[in-house]
C-alpha positions, 0 to 999 in steps of 0.5 A: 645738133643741140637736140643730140649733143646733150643727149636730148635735153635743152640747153636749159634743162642741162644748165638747169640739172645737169651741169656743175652737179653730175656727170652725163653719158651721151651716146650720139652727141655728135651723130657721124662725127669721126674727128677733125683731122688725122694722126699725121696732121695732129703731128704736123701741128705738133712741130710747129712752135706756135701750137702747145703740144704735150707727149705723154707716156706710161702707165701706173705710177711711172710716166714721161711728159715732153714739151713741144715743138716736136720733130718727125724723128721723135714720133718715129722713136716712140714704142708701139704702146702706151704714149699719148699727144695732145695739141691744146687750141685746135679752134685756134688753126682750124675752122672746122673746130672753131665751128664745133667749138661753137655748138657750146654756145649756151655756155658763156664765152667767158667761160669757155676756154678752148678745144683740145686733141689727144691721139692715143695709141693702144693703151695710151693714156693721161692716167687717172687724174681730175680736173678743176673745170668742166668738161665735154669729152667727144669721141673722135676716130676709134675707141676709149674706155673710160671709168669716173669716181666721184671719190672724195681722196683726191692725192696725187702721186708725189713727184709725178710729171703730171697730177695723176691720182694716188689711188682711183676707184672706178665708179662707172665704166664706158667705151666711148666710139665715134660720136659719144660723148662725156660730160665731168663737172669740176673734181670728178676723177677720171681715167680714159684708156685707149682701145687701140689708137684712138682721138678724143677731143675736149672741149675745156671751160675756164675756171680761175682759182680766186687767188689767180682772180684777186691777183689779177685785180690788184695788178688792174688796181696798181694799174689803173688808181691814182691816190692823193696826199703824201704821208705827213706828221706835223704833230709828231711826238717824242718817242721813247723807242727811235727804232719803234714804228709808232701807233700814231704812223700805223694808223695813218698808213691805215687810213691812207691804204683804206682810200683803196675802194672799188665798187661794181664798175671796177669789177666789171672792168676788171672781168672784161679786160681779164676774161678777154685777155688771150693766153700769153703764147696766143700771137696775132698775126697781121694780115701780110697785104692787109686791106686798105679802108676801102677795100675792105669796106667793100668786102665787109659790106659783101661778105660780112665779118667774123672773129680771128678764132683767137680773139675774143669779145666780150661786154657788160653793160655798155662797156665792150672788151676785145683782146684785153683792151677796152672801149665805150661805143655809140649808142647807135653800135651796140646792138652790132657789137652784141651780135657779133660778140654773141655770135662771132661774126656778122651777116653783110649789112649797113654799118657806120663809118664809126664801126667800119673804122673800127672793124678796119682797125681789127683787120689789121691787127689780125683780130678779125676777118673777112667771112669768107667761107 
């Protein structure tokens, strides 16, 4: 399928000239895909507490935006025109766009953030808006016109539910069907329509604002530095002014607060535990008769193993990270976490007792699997 999906480029030449630089049309990325699912089941996934839904309606400047779970009853209530729903995650409850999912392996698992559905009837739509983060847009099931700019004003409609664009000037204009897709780099504004009801799926990349990062590393810090000494002043001095905080008291909290280093390592460590930490409403759910040591060894050693779709594994250098937790394996268990990090599951083959402990200790966290197709 990659020959097709990037429009007959290499992955290397994509990354290369394409990606992060300018927006590309595929036509056939994705030859005779017509969707993963129909409208119904999107519903159904819609009203499930454990799936993140949105229900979009409007046009213009005016728009509603409702938080699911959803109920039968309110999709009944809605009009014949200009309303969308989009389930976030669908790789998360799907195998068949988990596996779609996977045609985008040229791009860094860390990178990758997950597979979304929007439905949307005619006329149906998110509005003109931008995104911070790359993204493919393929084309399900009908038909949905879309027009980009690359435009430098990117002011949004004040007190709007979502972060539509106060003024949108179409550069280009396309109608998307089944099996085309889209690819926007970061900040390139966009506006699809629905021509008649129609399904997009969008398959979304990580891109951590730098305050997000440097928060997420004092917190690890906080967690993880342990400082010695105490603040002392035996050659405190008579000062004039009790309530002044002294120049002798400044430059010693600065010396103590420059025994905060970090180097590579830290950051690294940092990164894996982060870049592998699931999203806050991601649950596992243990298996409900999980399989006992031996059990489960014989079944890994016939069937293989794969990733739970929500987990991720992720290393750098020797150290691994799953789920946000980290761990230094043998030498000898490397190569087999690379490859099941790389590819998210593992042919049957012979493993030590070591990794089939481990992997027994995944099973019951519900991280990861037998590969049974």
């Amino acid at each position: 399928m990659t020959k097709t999906l990037l429009g007959g480029l290499s992955p290397t030449r994509f990354l290369r000239d394409v990606w992060h630089k300018h927006p590309l049309l595929i036509r056939g990325a994705v030859p005779g895909f017509s969707g993963l699912l129909s409208p119904a089941e999107m519903q159904q996934l819609a009203c499930r507490s454990d799936i993140e839904s949105r229900l979009i309606q409007g046009s213009g400047t005016h728009w509603q935006l409702d938080h699911g779970p959803f109920t039968k009853s309110d999709f009944r209530r809605l009009p014949k025109r200009e309303w969308t729903l989009l389930v976030q995650s669908l790789n998360h409850v799907l195998p068949e766009a988990d596996a779609l999912l996977a045609q985008f392996g040229f791009i860094p698992h860390a990178r990758l953030d997950d597979l979304m559905v929007s439905y949307a009837v005619s006329g149906g739509s998110v509005g003109p808006h931008f995104d911070s983060y790359d993204v493919f847009l393929l084309q399900g099931q009908g038909h949905r016109r879309w027009q980009i700019s690359t435009q430098a004003d990117l002011a949004l409609i004040d007190g709007a539910p979502l972060k539509i664009l106060r003024h949108f000037e179409a550069e280009d204009e396309w109608v998307l069907g089944p099996g085309d897709m889209l690819y926007l780099p970061p900040h390139v504004a966009h506006y699809g329509v629905a021509e008649g009801a129609c399904m997009t799926y969008s398959i979304g990349f990580r891109a951590p604002a730098t305050e997000e990062l440097a928060h997420g590393f004092l917190m690890h810090l906080q967690d993880t530095l342990t400082l010695q000494g105490r603040y002392a002043d035996p050659d405190l001095r008579l000062q004039r002014h009790p309530g002044e905080i002294g120049r002798a008291m400044l430059t010693q909290i600065e010396g103590m607060i420059a025994e905060i280093k970090w180097n590579r390592r830290d950051i690294a460590e940092f990164a894996g535990r982060y870049l592998s930490e699931p999203k806050p409403n991601v649950v596992f759910d243990a298996p409900e008769v999980p399989l006992g040591r031996a059990a489960f060894d014989r079944q890994a050693a016939r069937c293989g193993v794969a990733l739970n779709p929500k987990s991720r594994l992720l290393f750098a250098g020797k150290r691994f990270f799953i789920n946000g937790e980290a761990f230094t394996p043998a030498t000898e268990e490397a190569d087999v976490l690379q490859q099941l990090a790389d590819r998210r599951r593992l042919a049957p083959r012979p493993l030590s007792a070591a990794l089939r402990a481990r992997f027994h200790e995944w099973h019951e966290a519900g991280w990861l699997e037998i590969d049974i197709p």
